[in-house]
N, C-alpha and C positions, 0 to 999 in steps of 0.2 A: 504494500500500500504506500503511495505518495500521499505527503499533510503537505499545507502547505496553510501556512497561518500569516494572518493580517488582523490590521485594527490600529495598529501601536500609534502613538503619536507624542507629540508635546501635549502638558494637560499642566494646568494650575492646581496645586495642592488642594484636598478637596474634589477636585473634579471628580470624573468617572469616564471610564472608556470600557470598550467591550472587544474581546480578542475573537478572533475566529478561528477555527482551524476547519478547513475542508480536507476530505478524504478523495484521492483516486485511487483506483485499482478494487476496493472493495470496502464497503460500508464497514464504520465502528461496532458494529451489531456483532462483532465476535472478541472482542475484549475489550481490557477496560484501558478507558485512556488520560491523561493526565497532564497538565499544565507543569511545567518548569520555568527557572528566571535565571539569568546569570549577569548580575551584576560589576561592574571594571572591578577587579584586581578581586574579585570575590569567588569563592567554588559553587560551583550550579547547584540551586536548592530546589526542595521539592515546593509546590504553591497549592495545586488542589487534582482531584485526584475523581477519578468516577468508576463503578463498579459496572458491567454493562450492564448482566446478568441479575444483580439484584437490588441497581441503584444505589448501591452502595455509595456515599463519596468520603473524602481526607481531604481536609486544610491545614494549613500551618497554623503554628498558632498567631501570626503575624497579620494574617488575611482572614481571621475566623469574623464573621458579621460585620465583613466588607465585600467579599470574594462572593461569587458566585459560580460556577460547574453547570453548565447544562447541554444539554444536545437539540438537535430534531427530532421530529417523529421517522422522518425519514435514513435516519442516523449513519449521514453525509455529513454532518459538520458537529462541530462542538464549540463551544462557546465558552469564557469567561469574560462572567462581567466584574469590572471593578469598580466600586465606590469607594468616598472616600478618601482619594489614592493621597500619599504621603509620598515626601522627598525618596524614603529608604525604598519604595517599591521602584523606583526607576532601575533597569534592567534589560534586558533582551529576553524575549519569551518564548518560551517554546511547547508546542507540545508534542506528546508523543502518546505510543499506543502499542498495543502488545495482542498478537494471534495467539488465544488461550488464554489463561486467568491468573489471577495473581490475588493469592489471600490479600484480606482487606489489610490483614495488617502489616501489608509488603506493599502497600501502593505508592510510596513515597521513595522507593527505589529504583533510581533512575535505571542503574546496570540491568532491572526487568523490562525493559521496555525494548522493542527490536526495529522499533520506526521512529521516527522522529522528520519533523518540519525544519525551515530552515531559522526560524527567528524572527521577530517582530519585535521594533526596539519602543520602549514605553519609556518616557525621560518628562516626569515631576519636578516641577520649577516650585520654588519657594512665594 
């Protein structure tokens, strides 16, 4: 499967953007997929995380009732939304996604994931 994620942009602290990631080659509908960030001079963290299978989703605790994880019905794309957004979220974002399943309580590891997008940069001004 190719992602390929957009959305990013400049945003005034506060603001909100909302990321996309689209799917080619074959629908989300067969594992679970997940948002990452990697911020200058920082190691890629996990941000929020979706179960396919049973809705499951993981946040950080940095993005917990700001962040938002969702798909389509058609599940071609996946979505984060962000409110809120803060300086420390600026980052480059990515997601990714994995053919097969990953316990809930492994979703936050990126070394499971076997696809990934190319990046969408989100840069939070003061």
């Amino acid at each position: 499967v190719q992602l390929q994620a957009s959305g990013g942009g400049l945003v005034q602290a506060g603001g909100s953007l909302r990321l996309s990631c689209a799917a080619s080659g074959r629908t989300f509908s067969s594992g679970p997929v997940a948002w990452f960030r990697q911020a200058p001079g920082k190691e890629r963290e996990s941000v929020a995380a979706m179960e396919l299978w049973t809705l499951g989703t993981y946040y950080a605790d940095s993005v917990k009732g700001r962040f938002t994880i969702s798909r389509d019905r058609d599940k071609k794309a996946v979505y984060l939304e962000m409110n809120n957004l803060k300086v420390d979220d600026t980052a480059v974002y990515f997601c990714a996604t994995k053919y097969g399943r990953i316990a809930p309580s492994a979703l936050n590891r990126a070394e499971l994931y076997d696809s990934w997008g190319q990046g969408t940069l989100v840069t939070v001004s003061s």
